[in-house]
Steps between C-alpha positions, in 0.01 A plus 500: 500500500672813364432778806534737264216469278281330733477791716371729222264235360344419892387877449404495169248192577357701791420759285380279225246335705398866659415638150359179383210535788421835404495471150326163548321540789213280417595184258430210660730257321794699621391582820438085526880405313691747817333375767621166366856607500434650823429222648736273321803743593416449838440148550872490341645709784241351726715147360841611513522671852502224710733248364690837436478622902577202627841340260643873473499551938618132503792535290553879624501367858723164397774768419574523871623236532880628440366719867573190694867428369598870487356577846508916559528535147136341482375637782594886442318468133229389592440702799610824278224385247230475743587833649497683166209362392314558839580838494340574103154312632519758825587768254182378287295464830555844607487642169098357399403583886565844477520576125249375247431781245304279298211517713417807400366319144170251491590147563475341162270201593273535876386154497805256380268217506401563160771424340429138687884378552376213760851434521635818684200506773549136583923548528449831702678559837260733671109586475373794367523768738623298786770658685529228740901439571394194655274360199786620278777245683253216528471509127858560454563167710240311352610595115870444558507168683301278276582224254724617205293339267200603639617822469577468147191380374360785701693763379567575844835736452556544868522116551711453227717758592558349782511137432783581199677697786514240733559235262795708361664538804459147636664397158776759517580348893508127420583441150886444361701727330521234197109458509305532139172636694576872477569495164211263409307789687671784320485361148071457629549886594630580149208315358237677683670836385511410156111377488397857688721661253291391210202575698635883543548488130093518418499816741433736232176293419410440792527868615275562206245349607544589855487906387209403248334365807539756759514810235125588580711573886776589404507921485744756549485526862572101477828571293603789737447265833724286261726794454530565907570168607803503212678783694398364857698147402771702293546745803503218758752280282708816438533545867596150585732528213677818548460549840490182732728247350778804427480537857524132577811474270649855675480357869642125350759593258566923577453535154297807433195504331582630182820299510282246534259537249755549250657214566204281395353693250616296202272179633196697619485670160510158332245393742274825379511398167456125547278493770646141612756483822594135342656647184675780688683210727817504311496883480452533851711232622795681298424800671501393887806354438757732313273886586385405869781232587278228613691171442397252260363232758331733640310674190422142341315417813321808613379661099369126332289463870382914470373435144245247646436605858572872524199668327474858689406700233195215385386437873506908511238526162316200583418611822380836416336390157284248670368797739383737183309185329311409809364852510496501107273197500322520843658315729462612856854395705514672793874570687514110555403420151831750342712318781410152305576660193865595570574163727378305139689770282797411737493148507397530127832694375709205612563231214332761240601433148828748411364572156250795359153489669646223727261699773188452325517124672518652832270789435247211442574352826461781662152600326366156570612561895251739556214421252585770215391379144801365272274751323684782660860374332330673150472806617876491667709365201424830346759664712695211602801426263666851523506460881604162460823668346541682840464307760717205319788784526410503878504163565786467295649780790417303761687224446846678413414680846474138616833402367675818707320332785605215512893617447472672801297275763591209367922453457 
């Protein structure tokens, strides 16, 4: 999938379908033909996710094993990682509590029910309206400690994100170093990608008749709520970015921001314009080794384990994203509901794809969380691939910050 024209064509389908409905609005054949597509485009990602979820966090997870035989080494990433990536969701958190300009515009459906995805109410975390902390962890406890396959045939994402978790890390403890699992589990991982890769590649048609759908709802006060949350995520990512893990890399290394920033400009560029932390690897591993003087055992350990498990900049948008389409289409959350929705968009980010629109498998896991339509993903795509370009630069960031972390806590 070529990034470059995709991006362009995504929006041109939008638009397609948008001037189709008007200048259309009332042939039945047509109307009939994209709510077929509609439904076929999302019984494909409906298909794909969990067999997707559940290799991708298995093989992502198996990856620690290496954390067992280098000790601190293991220990320091991972801990780094979960700090970094705790500290996006609480920027996220604060951010939708106290800043949501796109309330000021109409929701864009009051009663999601009508768009009748059975699947998102019956996978939901939380009930409408209840802001019951206790309610909340009982069905936290109850989703996430239940039968793998069970959870599967489900499409329960919280059990399966746990279950691949667990099952990752008891297979990361006991297995040898000369076992064939992890790779039998990798090459699975690689499969999954490669069948949701041809499922991205009938976006454009499916976004067409997604906008020829919704185009009666879709207004101008739709694409400006569309327009706010853009800067929101791009002003929350730029902060993390330019202002959090500078500072983290500062107080590690005493290199100064700028200095910094310099100093790994060259991969987060190529990570702007390829939107995939996998194919920057090489760049970046060159880069923490002869610009920021992390060794080589180091950087091969602590960059190929970022690219799966270090997801800031995704667990940052998904978080936030998932707040503006429960208001867009109705759904009432509630403080405890937008907790559930960062905890999933945290758990989420780990084992999440490294190539373009490698979130869109986690956004759906976190839409299905809390009982928002897969609907809803229509309306987001429109503005998703140029800030998938960002925050791939940010995670991208994160993990060179990780390498200066581990040179100096863990000699």
């Amino acid at each position: 999938m070529n990034s470059r024209w995709f991006a362009p064509l995504i929006f041109a389908s939008a638009i397609l379908g948008w001037l189709t409905a008007m200048a259309l609005p009332d042939v039945l054949w047509l109307d009939q033909l994209t709510q077929l597509l509609r439904t076929v485009f999302f019984s494909a990602l409906k298909m794909v996710i969990a067999p997707l979820i559940f290799f991708s966090l298995i093989a992502g997870v198996m990856q620690l094993r290496a954390s067992s035989q280098m000790g601190r080494l293991g220990g320091v990433t991972i801990a780094y990682y979960l700090t970094t990536t705790g500290i996006a969701v609480l920027i996220g958190l604060i951010i939708v509590l106290f800043y949501h300009p796109w309330t000021a515009f109409p929701p864009l459906v009051e009663d999601p029910s009508v768009l009748g995805d059975v699947t998102a109410q019956s996978a939901r975390l939380i009930d409408p309206g209840d802001g019951s902390t206790f309610s909340l962890l009982n069905n936290l406890v109850q989703r996430m400690l239940i039968n793998p396959f069970d959870a599967l045939a489900e499409m329960n994402v919280l059990g399966i994100l746990v279950g691949a978790i667990l099952l990752g890390l008891a297979a990361a403890i006991t297995l040898p170093t000369d076992s064939a699992l992890p790779k039998i589990f990798d090459e699975l991982a690689q499969v999954t990608y490669k069948l949701a890769g041809w499922v991205l590649t009938t976006l454009p048609i499916g976004l067409f008749a997604i906008t020829f759908q919704l185009a009666q709802k879709i207004d101008f006060s739709t694409l400006a709520a569309l327009g706010q949350l853009a800067g929101v995520v791009f002003g929350a990512t730029l902060f993390h970015g330019l202002v959090v893990l500078p500072a983290i890399a500062w107080l590690v290394s005493g290199k100064n921001p700028l200095q910094f920033l310099r100093a790994v400009s060259q991969p987060m560029v190529t990570a702007l314009f390829t939107s995939s932390s996998a194919a920057t690897l090489p760049l970046s591993m060159q880069t923490a080794q002869d610009k920021l003087g992390v060794d080589q055992a180091r950087s091969a350990f602590v960059l190929p384990l970022g690219a799966t498990a270090n997801m800031d900049g995704t667990a940052l948008f998904e978080g936030i994203a998932a707040v503006f389409l429960a208001y867009m289409f109705g759904i009432d959350l509630g403080t405890t509901g937008v907790i559930a929705i960062f905890l999933v968009a945290m758990l989420s980010s780990v084992g999440a794809p490294g190539i373009p629109s490698g979130s869109m498998a986690g956004m759906q896991m976190v839409l299905l969380a809390v009982g928002i339509p897969l609907e809803a993903i229509g309306l987001l795509l429109l503005i998703e691939r140029p800030l998938d370009t960002f925050r791939t630069a940010v995670n991208v960031e994160g993990d060179l910050v990780g390498c200066l972390v581990a040179k100096r806590f863990a000699s």
